[in-house]
Rosetta silent file (secondary structure, phi, psi, omega in degrees, C-alpha in Angstrom):
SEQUENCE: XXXXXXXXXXXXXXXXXXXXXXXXXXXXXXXXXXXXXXXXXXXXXXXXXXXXXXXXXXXXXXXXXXXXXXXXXXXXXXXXXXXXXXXXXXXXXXXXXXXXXXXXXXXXXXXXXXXXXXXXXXXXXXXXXXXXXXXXXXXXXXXXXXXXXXXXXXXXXXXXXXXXXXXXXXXXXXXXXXXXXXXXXXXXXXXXXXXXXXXXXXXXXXXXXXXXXXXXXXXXXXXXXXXXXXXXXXXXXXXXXXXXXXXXXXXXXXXXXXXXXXXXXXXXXXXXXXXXXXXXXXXXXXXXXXXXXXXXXXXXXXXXXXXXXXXXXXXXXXXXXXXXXXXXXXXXX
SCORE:     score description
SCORE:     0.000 S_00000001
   1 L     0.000  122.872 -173.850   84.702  155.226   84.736 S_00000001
   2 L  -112.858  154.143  164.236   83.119  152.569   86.898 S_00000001
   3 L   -18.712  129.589  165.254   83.423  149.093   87.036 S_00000001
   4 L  -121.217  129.970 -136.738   80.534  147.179   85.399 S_00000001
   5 L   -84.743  131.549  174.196   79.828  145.112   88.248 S_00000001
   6 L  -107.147 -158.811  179.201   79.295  141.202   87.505 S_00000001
   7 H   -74.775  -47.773 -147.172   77.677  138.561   90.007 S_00000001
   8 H   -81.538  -23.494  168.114   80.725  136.802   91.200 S_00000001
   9 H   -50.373  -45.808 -174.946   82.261  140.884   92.072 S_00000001
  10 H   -48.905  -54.206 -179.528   78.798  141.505   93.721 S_00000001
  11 H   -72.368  -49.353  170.374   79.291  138.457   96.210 S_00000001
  12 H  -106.034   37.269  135.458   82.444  139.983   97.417 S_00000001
  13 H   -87.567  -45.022 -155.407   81.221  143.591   97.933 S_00000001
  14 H   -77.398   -2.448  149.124   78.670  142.327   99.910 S_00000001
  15 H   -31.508  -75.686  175.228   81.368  140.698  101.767 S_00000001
  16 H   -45.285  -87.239 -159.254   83.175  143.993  102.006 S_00000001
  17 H   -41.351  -48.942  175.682   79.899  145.587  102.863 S_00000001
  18 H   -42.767  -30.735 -152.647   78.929  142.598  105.755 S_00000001
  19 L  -133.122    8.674  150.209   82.204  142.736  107.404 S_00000001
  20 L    66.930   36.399 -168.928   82.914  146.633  106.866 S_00000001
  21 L   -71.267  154.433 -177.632   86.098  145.494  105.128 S_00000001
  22 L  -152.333  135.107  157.691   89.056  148.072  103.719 S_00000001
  23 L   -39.860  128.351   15.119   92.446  147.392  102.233 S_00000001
  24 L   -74.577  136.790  167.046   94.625  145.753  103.110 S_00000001
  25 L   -87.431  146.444  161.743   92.031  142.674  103.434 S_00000001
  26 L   -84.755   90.228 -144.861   92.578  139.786  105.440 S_00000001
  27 H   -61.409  -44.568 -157.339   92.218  136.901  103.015 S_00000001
  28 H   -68.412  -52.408 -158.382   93.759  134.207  104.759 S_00000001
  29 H   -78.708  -19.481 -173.927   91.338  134.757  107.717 S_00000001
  30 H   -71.083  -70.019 -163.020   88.485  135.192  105.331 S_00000001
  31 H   -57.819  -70.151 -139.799   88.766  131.811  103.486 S_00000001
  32 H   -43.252  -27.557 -175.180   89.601  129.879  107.217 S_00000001
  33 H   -60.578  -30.825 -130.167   86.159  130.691  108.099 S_00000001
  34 L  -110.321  -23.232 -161.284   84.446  129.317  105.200 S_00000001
  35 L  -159.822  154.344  140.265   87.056  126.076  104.516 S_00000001
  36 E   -33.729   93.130 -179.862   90.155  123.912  105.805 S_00000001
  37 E  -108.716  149.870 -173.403   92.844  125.506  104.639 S_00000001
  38 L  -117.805   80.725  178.840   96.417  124.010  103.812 S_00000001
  39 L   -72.063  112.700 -167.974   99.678  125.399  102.608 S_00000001
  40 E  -150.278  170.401  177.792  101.962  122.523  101.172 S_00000001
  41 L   -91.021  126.245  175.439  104.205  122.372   98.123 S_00000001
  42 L  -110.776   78.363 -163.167  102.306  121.008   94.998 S_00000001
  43 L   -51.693   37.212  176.029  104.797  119.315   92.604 S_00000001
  44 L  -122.690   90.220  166.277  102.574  120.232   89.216 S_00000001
  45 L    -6.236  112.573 -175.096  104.068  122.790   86.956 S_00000001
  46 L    75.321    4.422 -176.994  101.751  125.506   87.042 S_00000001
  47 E   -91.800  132.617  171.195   99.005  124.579   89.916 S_00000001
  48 E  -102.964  -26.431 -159.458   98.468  127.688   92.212 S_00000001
  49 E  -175.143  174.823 -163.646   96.226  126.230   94.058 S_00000001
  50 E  -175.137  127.900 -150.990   93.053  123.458   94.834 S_00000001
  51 E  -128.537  136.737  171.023   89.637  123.367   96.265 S_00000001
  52 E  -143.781  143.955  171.775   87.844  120.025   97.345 S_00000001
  53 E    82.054   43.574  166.764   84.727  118.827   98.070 S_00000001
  54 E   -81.673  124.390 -176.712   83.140  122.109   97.193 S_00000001
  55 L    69.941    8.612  165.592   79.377  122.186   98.688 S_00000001
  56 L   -50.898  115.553 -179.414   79.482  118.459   98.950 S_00000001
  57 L   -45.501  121.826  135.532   77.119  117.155  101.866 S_00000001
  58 L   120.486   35.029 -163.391   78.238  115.814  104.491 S_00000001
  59 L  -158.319  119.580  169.339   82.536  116.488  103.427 S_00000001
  60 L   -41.483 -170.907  170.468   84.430  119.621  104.662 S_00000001
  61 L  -119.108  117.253  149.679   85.578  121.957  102.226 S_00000001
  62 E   -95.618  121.736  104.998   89.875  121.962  101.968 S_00000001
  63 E   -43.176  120.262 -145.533   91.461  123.976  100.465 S_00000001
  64 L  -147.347   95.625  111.125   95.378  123.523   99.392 S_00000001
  65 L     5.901   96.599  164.760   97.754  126.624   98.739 S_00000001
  66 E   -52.295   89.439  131.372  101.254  125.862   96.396 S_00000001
  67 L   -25.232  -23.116  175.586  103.169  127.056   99.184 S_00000001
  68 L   -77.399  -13.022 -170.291  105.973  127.130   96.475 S_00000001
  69 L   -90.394  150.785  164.463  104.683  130.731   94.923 S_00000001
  70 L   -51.321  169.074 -153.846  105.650  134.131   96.065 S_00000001
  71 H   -60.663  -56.342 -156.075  103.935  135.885   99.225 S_00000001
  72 H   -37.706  -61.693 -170.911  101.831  138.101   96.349 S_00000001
  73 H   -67.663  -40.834 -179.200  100.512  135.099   93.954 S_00000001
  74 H   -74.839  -15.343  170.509   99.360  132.746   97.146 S_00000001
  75 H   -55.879  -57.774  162.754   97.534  136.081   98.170 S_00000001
  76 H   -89.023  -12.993  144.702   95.683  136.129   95.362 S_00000001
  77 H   -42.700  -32.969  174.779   95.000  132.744   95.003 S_00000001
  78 H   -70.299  -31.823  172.718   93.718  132.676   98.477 S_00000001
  79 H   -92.494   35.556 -171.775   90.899  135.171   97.325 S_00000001
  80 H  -116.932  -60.350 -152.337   90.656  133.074   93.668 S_00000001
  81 H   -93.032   -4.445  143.547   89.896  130.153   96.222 S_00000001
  82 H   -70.907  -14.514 -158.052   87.189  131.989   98.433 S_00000001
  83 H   -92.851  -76.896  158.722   85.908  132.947   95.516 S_00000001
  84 H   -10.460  -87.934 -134.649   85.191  128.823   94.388 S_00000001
  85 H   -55.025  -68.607 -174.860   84.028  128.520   98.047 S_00000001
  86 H   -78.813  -53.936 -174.118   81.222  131.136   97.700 S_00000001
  87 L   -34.075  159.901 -163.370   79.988  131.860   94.618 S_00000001
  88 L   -75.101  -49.521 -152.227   76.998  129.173   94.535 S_00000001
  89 L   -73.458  -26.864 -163.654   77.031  127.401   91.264 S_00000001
  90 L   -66.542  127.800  176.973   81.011  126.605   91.789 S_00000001
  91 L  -143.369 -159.306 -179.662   80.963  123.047   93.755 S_00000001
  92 E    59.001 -140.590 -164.308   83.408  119.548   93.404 S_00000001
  93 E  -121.817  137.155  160.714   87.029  119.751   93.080 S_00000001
  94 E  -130.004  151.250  175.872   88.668  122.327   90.894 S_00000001
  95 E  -128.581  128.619 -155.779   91.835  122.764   90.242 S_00000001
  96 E   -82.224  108.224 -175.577   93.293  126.128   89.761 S_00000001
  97 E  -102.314  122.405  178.347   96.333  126.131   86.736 S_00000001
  98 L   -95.834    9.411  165.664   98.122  129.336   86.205 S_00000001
  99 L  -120.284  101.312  163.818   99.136  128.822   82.894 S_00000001
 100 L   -79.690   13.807  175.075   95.794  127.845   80.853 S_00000001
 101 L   -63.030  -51.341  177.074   97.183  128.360   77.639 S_00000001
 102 L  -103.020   70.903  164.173   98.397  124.326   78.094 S_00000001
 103 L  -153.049  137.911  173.951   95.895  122.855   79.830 S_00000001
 104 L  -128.326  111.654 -173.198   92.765  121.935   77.873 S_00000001
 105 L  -122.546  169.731 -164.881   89.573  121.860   79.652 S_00000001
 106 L   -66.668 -160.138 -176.896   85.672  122.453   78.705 S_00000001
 107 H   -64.439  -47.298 -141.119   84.154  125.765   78.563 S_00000001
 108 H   -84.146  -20.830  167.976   82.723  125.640   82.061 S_00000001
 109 H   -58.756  -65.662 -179.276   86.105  125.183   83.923 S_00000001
 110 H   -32.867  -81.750 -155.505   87.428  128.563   82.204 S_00000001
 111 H   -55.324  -14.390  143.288   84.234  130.408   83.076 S_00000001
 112 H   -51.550  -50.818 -175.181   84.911  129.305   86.651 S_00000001
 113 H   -89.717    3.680  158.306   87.954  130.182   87.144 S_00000001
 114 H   -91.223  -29.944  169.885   87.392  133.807   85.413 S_00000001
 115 H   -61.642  -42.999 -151.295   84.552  134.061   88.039 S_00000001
 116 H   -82.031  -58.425 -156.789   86.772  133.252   90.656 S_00000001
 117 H   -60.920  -30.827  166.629   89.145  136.018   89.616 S_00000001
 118 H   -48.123  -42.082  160.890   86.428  138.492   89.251 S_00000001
 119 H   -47.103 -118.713  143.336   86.104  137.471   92.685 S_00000001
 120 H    23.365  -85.054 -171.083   89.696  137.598   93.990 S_00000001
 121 H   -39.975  -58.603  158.324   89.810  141.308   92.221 S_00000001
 122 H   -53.616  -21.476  149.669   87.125  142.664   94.040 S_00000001
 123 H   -68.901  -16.800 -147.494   87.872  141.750   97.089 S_00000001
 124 H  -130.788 -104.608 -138.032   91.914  142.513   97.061 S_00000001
 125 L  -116.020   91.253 -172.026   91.279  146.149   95.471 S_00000001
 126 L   -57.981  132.351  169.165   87.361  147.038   96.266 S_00000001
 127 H   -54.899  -71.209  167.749   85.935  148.914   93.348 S_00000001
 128 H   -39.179  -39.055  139.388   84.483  151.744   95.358 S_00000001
 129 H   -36.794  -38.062 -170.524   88.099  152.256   97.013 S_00000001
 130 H   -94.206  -19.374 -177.123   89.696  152.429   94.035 S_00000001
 131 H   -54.030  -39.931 -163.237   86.850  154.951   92.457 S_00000001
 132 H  -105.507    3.470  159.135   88.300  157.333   95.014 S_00000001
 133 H   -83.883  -13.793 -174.717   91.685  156.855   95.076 S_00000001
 134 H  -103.660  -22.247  169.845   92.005  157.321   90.938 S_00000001
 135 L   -53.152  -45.451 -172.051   89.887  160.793   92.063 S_00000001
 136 L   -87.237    9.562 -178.781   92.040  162.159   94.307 S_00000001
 137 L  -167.671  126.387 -179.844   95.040  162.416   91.852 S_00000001
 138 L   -72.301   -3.258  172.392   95.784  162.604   88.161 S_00000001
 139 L   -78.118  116.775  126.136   99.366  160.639   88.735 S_00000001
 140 H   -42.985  -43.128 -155.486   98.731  156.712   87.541 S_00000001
 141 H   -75.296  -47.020 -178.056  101.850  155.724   88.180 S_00000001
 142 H   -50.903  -55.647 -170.547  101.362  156.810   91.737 S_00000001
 143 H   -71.616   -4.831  165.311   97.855  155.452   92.676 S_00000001
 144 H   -54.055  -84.234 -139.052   99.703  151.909   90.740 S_00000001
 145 H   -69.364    1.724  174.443  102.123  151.850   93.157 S_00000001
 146 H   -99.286  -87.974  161.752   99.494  152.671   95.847 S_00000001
 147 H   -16.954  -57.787 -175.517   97.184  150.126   95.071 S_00000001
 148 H   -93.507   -5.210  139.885   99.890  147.791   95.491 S_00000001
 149 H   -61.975  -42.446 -164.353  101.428  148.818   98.595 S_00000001
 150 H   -85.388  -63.193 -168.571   97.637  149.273  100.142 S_00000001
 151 L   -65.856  -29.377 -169.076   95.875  146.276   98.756 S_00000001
 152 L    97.448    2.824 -139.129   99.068  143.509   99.187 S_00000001
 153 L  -124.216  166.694  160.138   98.523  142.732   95.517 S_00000001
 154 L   -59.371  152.845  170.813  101.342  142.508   92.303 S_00000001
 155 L   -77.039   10.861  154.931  101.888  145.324   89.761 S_00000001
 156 L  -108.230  -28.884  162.468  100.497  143.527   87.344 S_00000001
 157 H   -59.875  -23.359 -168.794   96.970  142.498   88.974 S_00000001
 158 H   -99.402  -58.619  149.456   96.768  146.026   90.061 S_00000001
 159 H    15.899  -80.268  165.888   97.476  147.100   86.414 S_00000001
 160 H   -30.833  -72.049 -144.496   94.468  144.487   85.376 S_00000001
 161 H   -98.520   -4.651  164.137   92.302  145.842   87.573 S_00000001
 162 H   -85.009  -16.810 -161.644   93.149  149.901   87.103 S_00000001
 163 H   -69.485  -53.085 -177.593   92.682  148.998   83.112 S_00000001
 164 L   -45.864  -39.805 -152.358   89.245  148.265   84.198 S_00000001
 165 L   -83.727  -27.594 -171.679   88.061  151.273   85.770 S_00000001
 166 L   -45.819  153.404  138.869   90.214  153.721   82.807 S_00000001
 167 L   -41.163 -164.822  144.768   89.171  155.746   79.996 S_00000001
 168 L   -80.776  177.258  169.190   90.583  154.980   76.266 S_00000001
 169 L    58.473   52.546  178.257   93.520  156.379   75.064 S_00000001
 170 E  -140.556  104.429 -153.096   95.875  155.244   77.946 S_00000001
 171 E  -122.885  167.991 -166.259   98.692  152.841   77.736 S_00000001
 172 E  -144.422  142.547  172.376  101.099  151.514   80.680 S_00000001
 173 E  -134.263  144.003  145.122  104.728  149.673   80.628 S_00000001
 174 E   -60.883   92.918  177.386  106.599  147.824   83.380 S_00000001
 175 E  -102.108  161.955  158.839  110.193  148.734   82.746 S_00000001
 176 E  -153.149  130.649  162.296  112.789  146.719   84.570 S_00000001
 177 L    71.126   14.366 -165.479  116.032  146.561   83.939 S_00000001
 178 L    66.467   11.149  162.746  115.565  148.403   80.850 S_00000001
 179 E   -82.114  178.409 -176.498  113.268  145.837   79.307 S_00000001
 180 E  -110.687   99.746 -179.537  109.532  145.869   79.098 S_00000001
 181 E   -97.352   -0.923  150.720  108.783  143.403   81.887 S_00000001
 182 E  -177.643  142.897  173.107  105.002  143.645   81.142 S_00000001
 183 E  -144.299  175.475  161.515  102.355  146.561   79.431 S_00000001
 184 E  -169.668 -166.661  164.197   99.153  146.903   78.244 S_00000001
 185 L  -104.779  161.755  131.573   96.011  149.524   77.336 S_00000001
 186 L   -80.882  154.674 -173.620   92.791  150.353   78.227 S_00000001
 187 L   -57.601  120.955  166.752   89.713  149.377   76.279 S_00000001
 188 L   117.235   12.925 -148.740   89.284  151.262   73.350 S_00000001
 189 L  -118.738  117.998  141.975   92.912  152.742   73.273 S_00000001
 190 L   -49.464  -47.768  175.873   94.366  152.334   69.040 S_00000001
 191 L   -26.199  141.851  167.262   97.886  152.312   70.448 S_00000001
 192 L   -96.835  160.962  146.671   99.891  148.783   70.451 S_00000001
 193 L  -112.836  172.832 -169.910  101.995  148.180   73.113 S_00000001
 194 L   -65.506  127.624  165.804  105.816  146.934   73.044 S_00000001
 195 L   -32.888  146.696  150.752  106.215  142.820   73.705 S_00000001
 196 L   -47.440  116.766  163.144  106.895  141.597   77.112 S_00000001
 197 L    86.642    3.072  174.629  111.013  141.406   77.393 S_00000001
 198 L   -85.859  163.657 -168.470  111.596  143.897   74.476 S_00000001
 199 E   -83.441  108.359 -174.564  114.396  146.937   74.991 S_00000001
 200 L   -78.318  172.324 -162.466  112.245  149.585   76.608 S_00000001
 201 L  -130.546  119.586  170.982  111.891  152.944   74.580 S_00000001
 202 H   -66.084  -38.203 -174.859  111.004  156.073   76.582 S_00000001
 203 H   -83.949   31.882 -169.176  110.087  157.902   73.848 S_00000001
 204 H   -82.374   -5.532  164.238  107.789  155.467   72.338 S_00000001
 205 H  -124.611  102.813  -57.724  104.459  157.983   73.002 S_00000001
 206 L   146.528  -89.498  139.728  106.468  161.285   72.491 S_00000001
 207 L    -0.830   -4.360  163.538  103.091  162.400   71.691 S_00000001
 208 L   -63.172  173.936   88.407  101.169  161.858   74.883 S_00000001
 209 L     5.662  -59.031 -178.043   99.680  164.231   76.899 S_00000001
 210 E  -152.324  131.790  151.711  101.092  163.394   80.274 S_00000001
 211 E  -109.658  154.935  178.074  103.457  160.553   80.691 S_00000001
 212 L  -115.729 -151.477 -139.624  103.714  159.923   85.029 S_00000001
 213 L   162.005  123.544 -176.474  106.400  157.763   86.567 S_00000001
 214 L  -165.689  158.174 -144.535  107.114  156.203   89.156 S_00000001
 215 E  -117.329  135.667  159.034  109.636  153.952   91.010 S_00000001
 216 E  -136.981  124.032 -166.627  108.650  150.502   93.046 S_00000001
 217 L    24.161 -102.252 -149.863  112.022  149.264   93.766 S_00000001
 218 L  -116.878    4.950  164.078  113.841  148.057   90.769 S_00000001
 219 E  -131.463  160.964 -174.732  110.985  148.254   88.642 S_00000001
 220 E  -111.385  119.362 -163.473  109.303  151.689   86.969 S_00000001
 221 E   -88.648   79.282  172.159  105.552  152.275   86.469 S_00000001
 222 E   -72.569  129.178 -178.045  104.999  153.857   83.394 S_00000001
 223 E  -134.796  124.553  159.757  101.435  155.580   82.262 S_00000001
 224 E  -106.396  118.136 -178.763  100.991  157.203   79.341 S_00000001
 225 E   -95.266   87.570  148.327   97.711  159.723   78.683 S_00000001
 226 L   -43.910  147.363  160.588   97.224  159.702   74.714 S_00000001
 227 L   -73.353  132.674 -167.400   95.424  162.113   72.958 S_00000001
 228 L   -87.989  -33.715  164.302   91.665  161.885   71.983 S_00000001
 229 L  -151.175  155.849 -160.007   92.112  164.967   69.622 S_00000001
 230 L  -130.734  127.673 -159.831   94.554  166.505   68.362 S_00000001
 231 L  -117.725  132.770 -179.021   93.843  170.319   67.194 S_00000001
 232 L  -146.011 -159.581 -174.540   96.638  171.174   64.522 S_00000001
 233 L  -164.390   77.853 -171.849   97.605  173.403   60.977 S_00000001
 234 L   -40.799  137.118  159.557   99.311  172.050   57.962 S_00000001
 235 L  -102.453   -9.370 -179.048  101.816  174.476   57.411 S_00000001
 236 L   -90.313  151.727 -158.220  103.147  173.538   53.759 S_00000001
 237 L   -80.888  -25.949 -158.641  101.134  174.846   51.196 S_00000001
 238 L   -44.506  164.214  150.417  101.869  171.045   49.464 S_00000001
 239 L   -78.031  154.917 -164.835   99.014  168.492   48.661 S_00000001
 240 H   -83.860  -29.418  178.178   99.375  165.922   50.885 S_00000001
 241 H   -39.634  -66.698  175.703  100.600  163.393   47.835 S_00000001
 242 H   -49.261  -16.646  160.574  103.341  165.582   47.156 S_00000001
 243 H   -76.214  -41.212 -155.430  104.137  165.578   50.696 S_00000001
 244 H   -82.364  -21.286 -161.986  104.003  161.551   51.069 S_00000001
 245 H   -77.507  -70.379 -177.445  106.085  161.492   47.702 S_00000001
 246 H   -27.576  -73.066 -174.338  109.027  163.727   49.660 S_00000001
 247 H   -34.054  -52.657 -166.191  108.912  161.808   52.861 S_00000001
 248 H   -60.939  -56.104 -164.987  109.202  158.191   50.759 S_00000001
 249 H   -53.303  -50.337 -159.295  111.857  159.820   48.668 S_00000001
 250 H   -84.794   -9.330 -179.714  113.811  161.193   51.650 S_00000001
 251 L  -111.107   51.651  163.256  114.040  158.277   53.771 S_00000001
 252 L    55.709   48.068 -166.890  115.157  156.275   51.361 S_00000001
 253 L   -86.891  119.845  172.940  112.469  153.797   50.084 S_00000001
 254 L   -59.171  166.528 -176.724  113.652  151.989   46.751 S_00000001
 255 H   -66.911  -16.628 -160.320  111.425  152.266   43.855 S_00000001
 256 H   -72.630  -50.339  173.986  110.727  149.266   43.871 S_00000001
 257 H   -83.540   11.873 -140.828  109.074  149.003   47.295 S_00000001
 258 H  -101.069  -12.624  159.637  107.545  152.352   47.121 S_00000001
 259 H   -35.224  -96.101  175.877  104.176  150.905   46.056 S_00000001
 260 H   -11.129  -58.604 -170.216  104.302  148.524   48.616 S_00000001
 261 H   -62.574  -84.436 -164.570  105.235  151.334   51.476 S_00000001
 262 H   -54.787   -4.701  175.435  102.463  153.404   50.665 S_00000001
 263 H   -82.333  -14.588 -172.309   99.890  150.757   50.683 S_00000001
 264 H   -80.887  -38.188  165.800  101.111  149.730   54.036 S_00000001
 265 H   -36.135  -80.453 -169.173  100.596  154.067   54.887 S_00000001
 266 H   -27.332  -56.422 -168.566   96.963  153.732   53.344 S_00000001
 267 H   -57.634  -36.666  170.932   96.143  150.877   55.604 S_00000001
 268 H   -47.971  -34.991 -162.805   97.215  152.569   58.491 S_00000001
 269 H   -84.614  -32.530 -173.105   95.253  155.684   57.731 S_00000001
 270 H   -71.595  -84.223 -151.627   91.798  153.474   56.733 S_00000001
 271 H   -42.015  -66.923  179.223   92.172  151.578   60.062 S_00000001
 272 H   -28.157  -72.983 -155.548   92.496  155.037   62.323 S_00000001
 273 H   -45.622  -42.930 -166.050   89.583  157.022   59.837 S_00000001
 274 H   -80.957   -1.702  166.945   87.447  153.845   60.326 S_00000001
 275 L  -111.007   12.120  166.690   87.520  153.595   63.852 S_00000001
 276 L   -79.265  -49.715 -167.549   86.354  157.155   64.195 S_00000001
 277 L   -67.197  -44.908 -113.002   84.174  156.622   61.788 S_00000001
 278 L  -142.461  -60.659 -177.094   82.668  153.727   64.394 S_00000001
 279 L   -71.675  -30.919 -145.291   82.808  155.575   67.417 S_00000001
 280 L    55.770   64.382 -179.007   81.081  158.721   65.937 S_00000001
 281 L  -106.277    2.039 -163.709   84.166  160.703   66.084 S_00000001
 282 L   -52.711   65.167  152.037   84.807  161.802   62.514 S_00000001
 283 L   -98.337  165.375 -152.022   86.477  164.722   63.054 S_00000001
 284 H   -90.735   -9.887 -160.169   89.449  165.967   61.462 S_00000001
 285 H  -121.598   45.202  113.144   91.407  166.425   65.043 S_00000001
 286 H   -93.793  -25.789 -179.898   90.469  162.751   66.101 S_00000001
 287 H   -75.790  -61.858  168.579   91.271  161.435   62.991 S_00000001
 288 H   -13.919  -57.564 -164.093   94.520  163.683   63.584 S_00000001
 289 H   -95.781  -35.839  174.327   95.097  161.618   67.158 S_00000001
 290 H   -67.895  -19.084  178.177   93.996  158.419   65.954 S_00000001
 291 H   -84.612  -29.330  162.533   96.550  158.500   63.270 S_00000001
 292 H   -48.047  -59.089  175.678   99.362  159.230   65.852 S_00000001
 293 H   -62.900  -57.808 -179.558   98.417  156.181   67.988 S_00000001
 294 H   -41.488  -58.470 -155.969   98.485  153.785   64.669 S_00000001
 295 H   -87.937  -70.762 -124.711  101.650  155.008   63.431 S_00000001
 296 H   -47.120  -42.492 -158.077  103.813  156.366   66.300 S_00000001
 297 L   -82.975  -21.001 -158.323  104.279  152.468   67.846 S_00000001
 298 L   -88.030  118.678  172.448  105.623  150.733   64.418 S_00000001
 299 H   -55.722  -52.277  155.060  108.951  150.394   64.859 S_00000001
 300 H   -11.977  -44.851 -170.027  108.904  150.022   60.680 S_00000001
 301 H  -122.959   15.391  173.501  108.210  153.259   60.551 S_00000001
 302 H   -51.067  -48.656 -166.372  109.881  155.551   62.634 S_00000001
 303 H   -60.122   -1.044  175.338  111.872  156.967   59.852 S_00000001
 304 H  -103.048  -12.125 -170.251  108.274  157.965   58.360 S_00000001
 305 L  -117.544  -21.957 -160.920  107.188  159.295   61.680 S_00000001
 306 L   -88.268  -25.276 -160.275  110.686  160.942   62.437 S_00000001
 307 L   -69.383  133.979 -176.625  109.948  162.985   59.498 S_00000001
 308 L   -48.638  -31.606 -168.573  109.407  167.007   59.553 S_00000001
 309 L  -108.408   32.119  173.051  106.583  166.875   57.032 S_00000001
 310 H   -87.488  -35.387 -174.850  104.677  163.739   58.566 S_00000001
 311 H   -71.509  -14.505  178.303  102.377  165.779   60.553 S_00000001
 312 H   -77.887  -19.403  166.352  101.716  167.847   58.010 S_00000001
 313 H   -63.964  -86.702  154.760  100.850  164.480   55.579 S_00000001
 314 H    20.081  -94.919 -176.953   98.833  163.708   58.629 S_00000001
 315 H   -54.328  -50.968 -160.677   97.022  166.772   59.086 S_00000001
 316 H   -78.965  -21.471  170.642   96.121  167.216   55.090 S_00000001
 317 H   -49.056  -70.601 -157.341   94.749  163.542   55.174 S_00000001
 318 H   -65.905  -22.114  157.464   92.721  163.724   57.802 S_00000001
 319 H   -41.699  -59.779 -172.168   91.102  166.957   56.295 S_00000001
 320 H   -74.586   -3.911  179.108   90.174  165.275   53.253 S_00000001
 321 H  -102.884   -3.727  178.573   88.844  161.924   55.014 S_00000001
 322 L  -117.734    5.197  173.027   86.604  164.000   57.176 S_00000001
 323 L   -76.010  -35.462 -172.037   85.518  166.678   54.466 S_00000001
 324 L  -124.599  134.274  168.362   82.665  164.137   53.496 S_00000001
 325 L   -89.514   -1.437  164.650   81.917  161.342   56.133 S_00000001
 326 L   -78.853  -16.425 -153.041   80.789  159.060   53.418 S_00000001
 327 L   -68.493  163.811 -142.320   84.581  159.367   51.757 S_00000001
 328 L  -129.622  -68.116 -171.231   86.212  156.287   51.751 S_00000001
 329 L   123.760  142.975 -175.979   89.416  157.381   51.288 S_00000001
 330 L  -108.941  165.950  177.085   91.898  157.463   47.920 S_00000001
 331 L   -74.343  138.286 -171.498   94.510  155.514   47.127 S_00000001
 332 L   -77.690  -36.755 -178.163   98.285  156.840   48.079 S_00000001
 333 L   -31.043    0.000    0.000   99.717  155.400   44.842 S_00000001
């Protein structure tokens, strides 16, 4: 899947291309050409870094490096802040904040500094490099942990930037320490993933395809390959109501709530059918896989997922929401 390439990525392959560049790159030597550069400690909560006087006449360009961040994060700041220096449009002083959730600035700041990074990514782990490194091997976890030995860069920037290049239906955790020290998806993937700092769960896609693995010191690179379809066979003779009644029954849903439960099912079941339904996927063994990925992650509902006869609920649904692609769907009540 490749990259769709934007202008500020463009400006550093033809970097790459100019200067016949390969991972690891040499950043630091990169920007010095182009700017004044400085490494000092910057005593503002969240500043990685700060570019002045960009394209001003007649006024150097300096550049000024938190010196206070790990090796990794001033790495990629140093290509975030070549990135300012060349793209054209970027000029003045900017100042680069790594948390922008509290800082509130206009539109045009943002869309800088996402240019810049666009930058900074393409440069640090070259698109065309990475096309042939995810080629030569069906482990993720490996070319992760590859990328970020080769390139210099963090497991989570290399993460960002493998997410790009991915199919759907793929999801990735950080474990450390048995927590979820960071995850995500690829675009187009139904799956949630677990919170940042939650108690990781190996078996939370039991249902994958391939999970890899892989060790970078004290933390573990998880990739999971979900399924796009799922080819299956109710085996109980049941309807599926009479199955969903059993399940509800057996894990112990009061009467009260049982309403309640199955409406919470239904929704689950519309959102999968309908995003099949969207892609032009409506099949009953997509429906099948899309229904996995919905339910599989809600912790609510393991004891509904745990069950012997959920695939077979499953399976008798997704027949009947794919026997007509106009259906709708009926109510579980």
């Amino acid at each position: 899947m490749a990259v769709v390439s934007t202008a500020p990525s463009k400006f550093a392959q033809r970097l790459i291309e100019r200067d016949s560049l390969s991972p690891p790159i040499d950043v630091r030597s990169l920007l010095e050409r182009y700017a004044e550069v400085i490494d000092a400690s910057i005593p503002i909560s969240g500043i990685d870094g700060v570019c002045l006087d960009l394209k001003v006449p007649g006024k150097p360009t300096r550049v000024i490096i938190n010196s206070e961040n790990p090796p990794l994060r001033r790495r990629f700041t140093e290509a975030h802040e070549l990135g300012h220096v060349i793209i054209p449009w970027h000029r003045g002083t900017i100042v680069d904040h790594l948390n922008p959730d509290r800082i509130e600035e206009k539109d045009e700041y943002w869309t800088f500094e996402e240019e810049a990074n666009q930058f900074a990514a393409e440069l640090l782990m070259p698109s065309a490099w990475l096309d042939r490194l995810l080629a030569s091997t069906s482990d993720l976890s490996v070319c992760h942990a590859h990328i970020c030995h080769e390139c210099q860069v963090s497991a989570h920037a290399a993460y960002i930037r493998m997410s790009a290049l991915l199919p759907p239906h793929i999801v990735f955790i950080a474990e450390k320490g048995g927590k979820v020290e960071f995850s995500g998806r690829t675009l187009g993937t139904l799956a949630s993933t677990p919170p940042w700092g939650d108690t990781f769960d190996a078996n939370a896609y039991r249902y994958a395809t391939h999970h890899y693995v892989t060790s970078q010191g004290a933390r573990r690179l998880h990739w999971w390959q979900l399924p796009d379809r799922v080819e299956a066979t109710a085996i109980s003779p049941r309807p599926w109501r009479d199955i969903l009644d059993t399940i509800v029954a057996d894990i112990g849903i009061p009467d009260d709530d049982r309403k309640t439960f199955k409406m919470s099912v239904n929704g689950i079941l519309s959102a999968a059918n309908g995003a099949m339904k969207r892609r032009s996927m409506h099949t009953k063994d997509a429906v099948i896989a899309a229904c996995l990925q919905r339910f599989s992650d809600r912790s609510d509902l393991t004891a509904f997922v745990d069950h012997p006869d959920f695939m077979d609920f499953v399976i008798k649904r997704a027949e009947e929401l794919t026997a007509d692609s106009g259906a709708t769907g009926h109510s579980l009540q």
